[in-house]
Every structure is written in structure tokens, then in C-alpha cells.
C-alpha positions in Angstrom: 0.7 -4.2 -7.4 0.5 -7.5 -8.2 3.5 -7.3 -11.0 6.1 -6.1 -8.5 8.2 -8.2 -7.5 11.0 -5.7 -5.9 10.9 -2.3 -5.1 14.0 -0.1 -3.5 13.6 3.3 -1.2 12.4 5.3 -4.3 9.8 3.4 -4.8 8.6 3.1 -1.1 8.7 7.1 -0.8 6.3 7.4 -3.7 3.8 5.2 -1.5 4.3 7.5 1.2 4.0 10.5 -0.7 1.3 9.3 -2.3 -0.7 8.2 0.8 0.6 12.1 2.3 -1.3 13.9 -0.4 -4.1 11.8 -0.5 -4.9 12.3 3.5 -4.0 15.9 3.2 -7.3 15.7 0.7 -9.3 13.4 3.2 -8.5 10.5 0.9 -7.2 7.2 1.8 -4.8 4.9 0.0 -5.3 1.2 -0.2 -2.8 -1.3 -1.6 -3.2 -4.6 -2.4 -2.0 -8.0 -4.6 1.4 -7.5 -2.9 3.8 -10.6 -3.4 5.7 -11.9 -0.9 8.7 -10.2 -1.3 7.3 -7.2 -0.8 4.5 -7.9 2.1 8.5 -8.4 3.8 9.1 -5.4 3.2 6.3 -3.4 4.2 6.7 -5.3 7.3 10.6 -4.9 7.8 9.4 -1.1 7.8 6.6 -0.5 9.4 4.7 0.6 6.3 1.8 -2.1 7.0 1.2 0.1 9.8 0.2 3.1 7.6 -1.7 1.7 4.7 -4.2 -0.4 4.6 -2.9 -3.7 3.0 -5.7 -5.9 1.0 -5.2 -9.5 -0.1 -7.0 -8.2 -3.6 -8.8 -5.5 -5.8 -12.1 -7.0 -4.7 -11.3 -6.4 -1.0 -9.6 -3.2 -1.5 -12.8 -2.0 -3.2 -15.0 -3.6 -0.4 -12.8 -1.5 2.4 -14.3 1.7 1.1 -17.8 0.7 1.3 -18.5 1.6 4.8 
């Protein structure tokens, strides 16, 4: 995500819905390379809470090696 730098409602429901469909299929969702702006946002609402959040595509691919 690191080209994004805003993203409204809409775009915050596609997250979710992605992350929804992915559990419902034992999956997991990992985002990461957020800017600033949006690492607000997530925390304004709550949505750091839900996904798992990774400084970069090297971490994010590391989280799934367990």
C-alpha cells in the first residue's frame, strides 16, 4: 500500500471485506508500507486491531512463516 496516500470509507470497507472473506477461508490478511496518513487512520478506527499491520513486504512475508 505503499502508493496510498488517502483513502475514504469505501476504501476501508474493501479491507474489511476483504479480510472477512479471507478468514471465512482460514486465510489471513496482512498489510503493510502504510504511510503515515493512513497508519492515522487505521488507528483513529480501530482497524490496527484487526489486521496485522507490517512495516514492509519483507516482514509481511516473514509473518506467515510460522
Amino acid at each position: 500500500m505503499s502508493g496510498m496516500d488517502y483513502m475514504n470509507s469505501s476504501g476501508l470497507n474493501v479491507l474489511v471485506n476483504i479480510l472477512t472473506k479471507a478468514r471465512n477461508q482460514h486465510g489471513e490478511v496482512v498489510i503493510c508500507n502504510l504511510s503515515k496518513k493512513i497508519q492515522e487512520l487505521f488507528l483513529i478506527t480501530k482497524l490496527n486491531t484487526l489486521f496485522q499491520v507490517t512495516t514492509d513486504v519483507t516482514e509481511a512475508v516473514e509473518s506467515f512463516k510460522l
